[in-house]
PLY file of the C-alpha trace (Angstrom):
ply
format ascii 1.0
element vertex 316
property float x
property float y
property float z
element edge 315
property int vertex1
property int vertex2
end_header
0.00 0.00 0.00
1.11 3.71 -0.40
2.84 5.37 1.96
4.17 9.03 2.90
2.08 10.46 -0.49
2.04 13.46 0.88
5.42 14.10 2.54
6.95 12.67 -0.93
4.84 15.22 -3.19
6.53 17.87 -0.77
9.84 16.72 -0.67
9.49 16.05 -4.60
7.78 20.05 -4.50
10.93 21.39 -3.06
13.29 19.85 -5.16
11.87 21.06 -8.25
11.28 24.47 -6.96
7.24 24.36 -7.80
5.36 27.05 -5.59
1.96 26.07 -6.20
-0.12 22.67 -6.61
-0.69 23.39 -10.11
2.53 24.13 -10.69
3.00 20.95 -9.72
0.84 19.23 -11.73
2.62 21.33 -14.59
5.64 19.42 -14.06
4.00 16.36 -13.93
2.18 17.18 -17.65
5.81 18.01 -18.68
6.60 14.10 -18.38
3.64 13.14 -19.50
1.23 15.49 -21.51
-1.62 12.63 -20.57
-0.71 12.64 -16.78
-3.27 11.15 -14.23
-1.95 13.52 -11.65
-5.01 14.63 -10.99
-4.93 18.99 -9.45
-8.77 18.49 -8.45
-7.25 15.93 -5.60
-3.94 17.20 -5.17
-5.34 18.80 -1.62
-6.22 15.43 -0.67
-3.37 13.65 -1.79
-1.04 17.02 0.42
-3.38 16.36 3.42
-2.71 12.70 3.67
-6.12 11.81 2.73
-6.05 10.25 -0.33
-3.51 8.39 -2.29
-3.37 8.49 -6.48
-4.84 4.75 -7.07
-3.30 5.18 -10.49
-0.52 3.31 -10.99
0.76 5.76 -14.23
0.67 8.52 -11.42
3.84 6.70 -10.05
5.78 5.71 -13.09
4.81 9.51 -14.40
6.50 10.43 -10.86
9.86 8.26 -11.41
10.39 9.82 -14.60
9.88 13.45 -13.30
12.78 12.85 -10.73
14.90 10.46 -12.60
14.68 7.92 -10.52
16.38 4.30 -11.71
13.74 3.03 -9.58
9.94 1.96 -10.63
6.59 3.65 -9.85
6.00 0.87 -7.18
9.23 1.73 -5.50
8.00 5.46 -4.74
4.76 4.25 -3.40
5.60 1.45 -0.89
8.78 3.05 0.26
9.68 4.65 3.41
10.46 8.16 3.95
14.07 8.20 5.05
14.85 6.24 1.66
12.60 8.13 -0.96
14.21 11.26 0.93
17.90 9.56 0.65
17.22 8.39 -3.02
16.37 11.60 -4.70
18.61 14.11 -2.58
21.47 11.71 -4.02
20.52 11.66 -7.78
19.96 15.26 -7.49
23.35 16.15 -5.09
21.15 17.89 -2.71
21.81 18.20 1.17
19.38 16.07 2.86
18.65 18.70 5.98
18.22 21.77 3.16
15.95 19.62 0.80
13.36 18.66 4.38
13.66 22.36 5.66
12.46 23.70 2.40
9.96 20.58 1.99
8.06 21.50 5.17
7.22 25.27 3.91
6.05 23.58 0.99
2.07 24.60 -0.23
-0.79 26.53 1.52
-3.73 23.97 1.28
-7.03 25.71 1.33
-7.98 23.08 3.88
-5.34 24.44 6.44
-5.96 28.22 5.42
-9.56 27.32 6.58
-8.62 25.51 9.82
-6.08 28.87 10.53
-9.10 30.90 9.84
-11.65 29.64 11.84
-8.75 28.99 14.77
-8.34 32.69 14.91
-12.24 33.38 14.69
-12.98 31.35 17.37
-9.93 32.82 19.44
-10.99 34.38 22.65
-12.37 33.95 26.07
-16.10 33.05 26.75
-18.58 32.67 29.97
-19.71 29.43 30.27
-22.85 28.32 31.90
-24.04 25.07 32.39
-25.82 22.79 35.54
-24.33 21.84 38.03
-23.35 17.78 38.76
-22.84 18.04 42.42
-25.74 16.92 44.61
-25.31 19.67 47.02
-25.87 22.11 44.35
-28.58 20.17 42.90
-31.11 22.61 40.73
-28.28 25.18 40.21
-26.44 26.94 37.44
-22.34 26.79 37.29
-20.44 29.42 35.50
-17.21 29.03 34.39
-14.89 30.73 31.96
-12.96 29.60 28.43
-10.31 30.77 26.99
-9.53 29.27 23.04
-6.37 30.41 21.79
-4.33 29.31 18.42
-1.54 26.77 18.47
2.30 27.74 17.31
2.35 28.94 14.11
-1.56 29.63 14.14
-2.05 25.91 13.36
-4.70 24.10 15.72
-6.71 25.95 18.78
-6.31 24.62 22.17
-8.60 25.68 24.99
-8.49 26.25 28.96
-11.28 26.15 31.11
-11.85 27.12 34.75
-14.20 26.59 37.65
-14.28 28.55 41.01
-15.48 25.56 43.74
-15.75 26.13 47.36
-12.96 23.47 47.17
-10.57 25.52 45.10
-10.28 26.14 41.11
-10.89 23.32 39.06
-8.77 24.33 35.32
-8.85 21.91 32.57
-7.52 22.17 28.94
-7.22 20.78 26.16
-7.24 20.64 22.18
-10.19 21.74 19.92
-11.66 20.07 17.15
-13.43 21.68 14.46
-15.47 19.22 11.79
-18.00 19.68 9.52
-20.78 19.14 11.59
-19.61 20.11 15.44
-17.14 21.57 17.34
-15.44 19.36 19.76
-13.23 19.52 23.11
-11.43 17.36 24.83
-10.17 18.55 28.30
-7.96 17.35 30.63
-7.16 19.27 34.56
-4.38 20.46 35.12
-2.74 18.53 37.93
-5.17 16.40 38.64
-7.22 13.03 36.65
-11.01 14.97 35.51
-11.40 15.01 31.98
-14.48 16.78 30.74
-15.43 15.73 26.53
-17.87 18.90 24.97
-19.72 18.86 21.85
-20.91 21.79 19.91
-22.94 23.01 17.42
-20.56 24.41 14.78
-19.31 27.75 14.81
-22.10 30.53 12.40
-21.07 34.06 12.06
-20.01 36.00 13.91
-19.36 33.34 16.58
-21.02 35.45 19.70
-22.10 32.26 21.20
-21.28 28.28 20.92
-23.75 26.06 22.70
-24.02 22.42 23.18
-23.18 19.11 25.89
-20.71 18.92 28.39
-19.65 14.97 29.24
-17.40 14.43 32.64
-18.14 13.42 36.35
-19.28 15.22 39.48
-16.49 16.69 40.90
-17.71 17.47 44.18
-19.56 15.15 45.67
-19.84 11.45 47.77
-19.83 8.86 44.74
-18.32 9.59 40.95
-21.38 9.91 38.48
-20.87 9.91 35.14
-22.73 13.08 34.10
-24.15 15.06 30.78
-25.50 18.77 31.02
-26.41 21.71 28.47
-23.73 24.24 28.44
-23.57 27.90 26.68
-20.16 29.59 25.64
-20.97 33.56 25.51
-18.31 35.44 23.59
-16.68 38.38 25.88
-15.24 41.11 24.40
-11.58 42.23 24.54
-12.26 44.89 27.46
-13.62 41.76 29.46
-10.88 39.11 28.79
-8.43 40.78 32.05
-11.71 40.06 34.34
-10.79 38.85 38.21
-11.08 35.05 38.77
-14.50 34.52 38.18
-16.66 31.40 38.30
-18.96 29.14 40.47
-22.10 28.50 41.52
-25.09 30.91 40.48
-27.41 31.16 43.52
-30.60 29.70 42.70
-32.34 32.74 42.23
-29.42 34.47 40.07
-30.10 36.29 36.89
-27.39 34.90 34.25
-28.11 38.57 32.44
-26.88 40.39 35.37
-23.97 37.89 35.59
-22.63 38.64 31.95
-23.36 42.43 33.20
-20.69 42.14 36.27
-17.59 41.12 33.06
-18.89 43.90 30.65
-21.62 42.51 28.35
-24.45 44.67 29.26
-28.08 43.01 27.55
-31.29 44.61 26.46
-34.18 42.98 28.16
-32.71 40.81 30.36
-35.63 39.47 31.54
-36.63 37.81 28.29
-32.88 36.69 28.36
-32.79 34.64 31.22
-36.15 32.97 30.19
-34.46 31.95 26.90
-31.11 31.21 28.18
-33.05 29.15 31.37
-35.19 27.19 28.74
-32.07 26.24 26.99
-29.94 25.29 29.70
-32.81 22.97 31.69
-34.47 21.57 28.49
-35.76 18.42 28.40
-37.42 16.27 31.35
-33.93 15.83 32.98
-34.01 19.32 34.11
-30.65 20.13 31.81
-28.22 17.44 33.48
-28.57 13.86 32.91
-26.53 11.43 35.53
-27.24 7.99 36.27
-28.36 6.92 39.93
-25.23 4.88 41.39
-27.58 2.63 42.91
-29.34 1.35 39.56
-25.95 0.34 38.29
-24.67 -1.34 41.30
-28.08 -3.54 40.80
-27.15 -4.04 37.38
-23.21 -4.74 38.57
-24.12 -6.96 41.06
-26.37 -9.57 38.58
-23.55 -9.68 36.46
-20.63 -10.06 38.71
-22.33 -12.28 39.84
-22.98 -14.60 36.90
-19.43 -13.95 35.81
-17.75 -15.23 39.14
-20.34 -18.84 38.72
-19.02 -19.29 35.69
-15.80 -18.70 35.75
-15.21 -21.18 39.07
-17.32 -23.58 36.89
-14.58 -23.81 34.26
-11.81 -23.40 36.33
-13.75 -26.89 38.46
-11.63 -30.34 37.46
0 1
1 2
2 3
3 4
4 5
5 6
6 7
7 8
8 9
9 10
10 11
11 12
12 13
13 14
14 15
15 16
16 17
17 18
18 19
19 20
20 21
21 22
22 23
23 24
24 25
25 26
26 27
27 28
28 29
29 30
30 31
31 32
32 33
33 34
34 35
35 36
36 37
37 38
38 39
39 40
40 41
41 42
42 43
43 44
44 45
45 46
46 47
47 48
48 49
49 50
50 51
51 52
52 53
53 54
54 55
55 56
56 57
57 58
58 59
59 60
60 61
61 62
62 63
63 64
64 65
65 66
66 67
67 68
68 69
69 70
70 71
71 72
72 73
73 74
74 75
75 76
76 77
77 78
78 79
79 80
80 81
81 82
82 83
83 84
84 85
85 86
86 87
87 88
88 89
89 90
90 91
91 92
92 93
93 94
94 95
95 96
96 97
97 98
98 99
99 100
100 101
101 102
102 103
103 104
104 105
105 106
106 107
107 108
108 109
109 110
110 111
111 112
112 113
113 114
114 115
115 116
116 117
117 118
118 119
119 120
120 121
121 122
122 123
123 124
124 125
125 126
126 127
127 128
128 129
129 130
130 131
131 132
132 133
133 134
134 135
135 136
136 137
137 138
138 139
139 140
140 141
141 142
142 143
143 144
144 145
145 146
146 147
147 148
148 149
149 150
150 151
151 152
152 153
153 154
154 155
155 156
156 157
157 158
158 159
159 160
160 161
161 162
162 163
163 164
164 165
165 166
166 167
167 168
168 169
169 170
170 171
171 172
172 173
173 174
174 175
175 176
176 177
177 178
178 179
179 180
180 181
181 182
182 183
183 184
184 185
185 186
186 187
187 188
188 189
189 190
190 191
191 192
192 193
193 194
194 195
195 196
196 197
197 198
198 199
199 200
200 201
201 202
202 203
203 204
204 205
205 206
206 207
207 208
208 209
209 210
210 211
211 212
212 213
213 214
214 215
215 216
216 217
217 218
218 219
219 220
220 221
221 222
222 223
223 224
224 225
225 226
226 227
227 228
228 229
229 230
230 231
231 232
232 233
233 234
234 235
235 236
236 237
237 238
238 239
239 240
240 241
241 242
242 243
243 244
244 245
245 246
246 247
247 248
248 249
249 250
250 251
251 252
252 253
253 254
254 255
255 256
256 257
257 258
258 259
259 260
260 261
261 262
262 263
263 264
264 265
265 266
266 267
267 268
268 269
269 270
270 271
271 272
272 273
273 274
274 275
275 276
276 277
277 278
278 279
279 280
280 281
281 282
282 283
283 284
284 285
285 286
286 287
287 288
288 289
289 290
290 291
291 292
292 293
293 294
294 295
295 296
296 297
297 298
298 299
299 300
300 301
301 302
302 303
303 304
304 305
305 306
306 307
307 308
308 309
309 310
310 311
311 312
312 313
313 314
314 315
């Protein structure tokens, strides 16, 4: 099977000097005016995912680097020799031919992710139910910080709770796809992970709303738990805000809350009563956890079958 396609098309890129892909596929034509090099799936093949399945591609690819080697040979093998072979037909420095290999093409696939990495940039009030049975009924605020990776590629995010037991900050990498907007977040220090799914990002981006998936972090007995959550967008004059976050008192407008970091509301009122709908939806009152209790009932059938059988086969 194929291997490296896209590495190799760079490495191949930036020994011929070609800027763009269809310069690339120029060079390709100049081998073979009936190439199979195909520009419409050159992003693919760049990204890593796709491979050319025609076999000509490959021989059309030997002869544009004047390779003694076959079309097979430059699909199936590794990196370190493709990268060996043609930096020694060519007398090109190995280190030189990589560095330059690596700058190689803009895809508009990673323009887009850059894009929308910077878009979503920025810090955001979260608000979401609370998991803890002493806070049963109640909202939790928090606050979410998504910021680009080095070299603007990727978007990484850091979240943080105020708890009466002291701040709770996870982080984490973010997703975007084509249909949601993912997190996966890990604390800082400690063993909670908290997995959150999103509608996807719409102009302008003043809000992201969606599930939250962890456990209860205070409380007697882990529960895996789901809730609702809401990601307001602050702006800039709110981002240097004290430490902020916790539990909303039960009779707490989340209007006047976004008031206290800057983001002032007309009709507030009506506000809440959308924002409260959203948040409690549903008949689980906006956080779904299963009862420890019905799965020990469940546990304890099954362990229990489990350990009969197994000291019936391990019987003489």
């Amino acid at each position: 099977m194929a291997q490296h396609i896209a590495q190799k098309l760079r490495l191949t890129s930036a020994l011929l000097g070609t800027v763009t892909r269809k310069d690339l596929a120029a060079a390709f034509r100049s081998v073979n005016p009936k190439t199979s090099f195909d520009l419409g799936r050159a992003d693919k093949w760049l990204q890593g995912r796709a491979q050319p399945r025609e076999h000509s591609v490959y021989e059309d690819w030997v002869k544009l680097l004047g390779l003694e080697q076959s079309g097979a040979w430059i699909a199936d093998c590794d990196l370190p020799n493709f990268t060996a072979a043609i930096a020694a037909r060519h007398n090109i420095d190995i280190v030189d031919l990589e560095r330059r290999a690596g700058s190689q093409f803009e895809t508009s696939s990673n323009h887009e992710e850059r894009s929308l990495a910077l878009a979503l940039a920025g810090t955001y009030a979260c608000y979401s139910r609370a998991w803890s049975p002493y806070y049963r009924g109640q909202f939790i605020r928090g606050i979410l910080s998504m910021e680009p990776g080095p070299g603007s590629h990727g978007l990484t995010a850091s979240y943080r709770e105020i708890l009466p037991t002291g701040q709770l900050v996870l982080g984490g990498p973010v997703t975007p796809a084509k249909r949601a907007l993912y997190m996966h977040l890990r604390e800082v220090g400690g063993d909670a992970q908290f997995f959150v799914s999103l509608f996807p990002r719409s102009q302008p981006g003043s809000v992201l709303g969606g599930y939250m998936c962890g456990t209860a972090i205070i409380g007697p007995e882990a529960q895996p738990s789901l809730t609702r959550i809401l990601m307001v967008r602050l702006r800039d004059q709110a981002r240097g805000a004290t430490p902020w976050g916790g539990y909303l008192l039960p009779d707490e407008s989340i209007s006047a809350d976004l008031a206290s970091v800057g983001m002032s509301i007309e009709h507030p009122e009506q506000v809440d009563r959308q924002l409260t709908r959203f948040l409690v939806g549903g008949s689980d009152g906006g956080v779904h956890q299963i009862p420890p209790a019905d799965f020990r009932a469940i546990l304890d059938v099954f362990d229990r079958h489990w350990l009969k059988h197994s000291s019936a086969r391990q019987s003489p």
